[in-house]
C-alpha positions as CSV (number, residue, x, y, z in Angstrom):
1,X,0.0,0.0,0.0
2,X,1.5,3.6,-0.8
3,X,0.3,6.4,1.0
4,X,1.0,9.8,-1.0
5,X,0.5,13.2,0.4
6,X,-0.1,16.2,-1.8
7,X,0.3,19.9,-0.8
8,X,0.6,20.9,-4.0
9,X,-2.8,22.3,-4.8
10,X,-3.9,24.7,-7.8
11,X,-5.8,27.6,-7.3
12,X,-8.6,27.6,-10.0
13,X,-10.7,30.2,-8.7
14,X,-11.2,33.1,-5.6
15,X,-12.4,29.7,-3.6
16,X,-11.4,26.8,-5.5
17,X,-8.3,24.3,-5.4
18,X,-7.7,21.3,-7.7
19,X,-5.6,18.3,-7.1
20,X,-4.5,16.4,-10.1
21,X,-4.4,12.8,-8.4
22,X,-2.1,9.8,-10.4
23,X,-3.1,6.4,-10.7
24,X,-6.4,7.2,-10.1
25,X,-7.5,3.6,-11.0
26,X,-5.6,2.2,-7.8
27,X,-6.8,4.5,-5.2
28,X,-9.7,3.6,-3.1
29,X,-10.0,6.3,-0.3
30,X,-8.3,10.2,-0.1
31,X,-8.3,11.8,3.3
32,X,-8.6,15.7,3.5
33,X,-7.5,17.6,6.3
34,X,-7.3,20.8,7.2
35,X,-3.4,21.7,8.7
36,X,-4.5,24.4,11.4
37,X,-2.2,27.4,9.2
38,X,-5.6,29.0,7.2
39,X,-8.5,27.7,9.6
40,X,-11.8,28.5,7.5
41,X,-14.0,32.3,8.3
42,X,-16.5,31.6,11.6
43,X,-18.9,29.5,10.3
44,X,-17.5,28.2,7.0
45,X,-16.8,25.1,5.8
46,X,-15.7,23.7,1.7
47,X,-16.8,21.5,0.0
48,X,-14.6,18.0,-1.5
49,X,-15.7,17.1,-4.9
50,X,-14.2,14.4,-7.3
51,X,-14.1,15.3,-11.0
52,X,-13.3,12.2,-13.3
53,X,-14.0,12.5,-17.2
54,X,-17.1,10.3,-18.9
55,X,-18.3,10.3,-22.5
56,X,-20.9,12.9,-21.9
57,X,-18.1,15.4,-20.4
58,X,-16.5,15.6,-17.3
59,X,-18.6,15.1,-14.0
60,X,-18.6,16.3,-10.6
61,X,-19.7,13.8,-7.4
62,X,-20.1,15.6,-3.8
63,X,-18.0,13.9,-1.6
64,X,-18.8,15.4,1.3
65,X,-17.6,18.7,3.6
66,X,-14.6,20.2,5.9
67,X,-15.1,22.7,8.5
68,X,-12.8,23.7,11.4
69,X,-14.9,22.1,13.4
70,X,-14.8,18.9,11.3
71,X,-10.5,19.2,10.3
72,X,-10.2,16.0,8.1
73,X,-12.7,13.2,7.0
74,X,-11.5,10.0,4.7
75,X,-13.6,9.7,1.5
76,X,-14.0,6.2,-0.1
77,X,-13.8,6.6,-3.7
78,X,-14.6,3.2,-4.7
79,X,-18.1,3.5,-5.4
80,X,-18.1,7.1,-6.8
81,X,-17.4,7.0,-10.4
82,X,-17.1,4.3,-13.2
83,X,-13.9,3.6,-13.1
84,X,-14.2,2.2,-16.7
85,X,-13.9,6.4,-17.9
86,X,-11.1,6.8,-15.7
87,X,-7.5,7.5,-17.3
């Protein structure tokens, strides 16, 4: 099993950040966490979505939330996508 953190996030928008994940066909579950050093505005929380590509275009899949008062959940990607579309 390799475990593989990325910090290198790309801002796409005033309140958006992508991750480009590799090997998408072997991973299973990403963790998000918060690191304490930009806590979220009173009351505020963002959203985790996972993009993947399908023949009608690419779609978007809610994975769930973050908030300071909720610092890091696990998503299971397994179930979330095809993974027939997936590069």
């Amino acid at each position: 099993m390799l475990l593989q953190v990325q910090t290198d996030a790309q801002q796409i928008g005033p309140t958006q950040f992508v991750f480009n994940l590799t090997d998408v066909e072997s991973i299973r579950h990403v963790v998000v966490f918060l690191t304490g050093v930009t806590p979220f505005p009173d009351g505020m929380g963002g959203g985790v979505y996972y993009c993947y590509p399908t023949p009608e275009g690419p779609t978007s899949q809610l994975l769930g939330f973050i908030a300071n008062s909720k610092p890091s959940t696990i998503f299971k990607l397994a179930k979330v996508c095809d993974r027939k579309y997936v590069a």
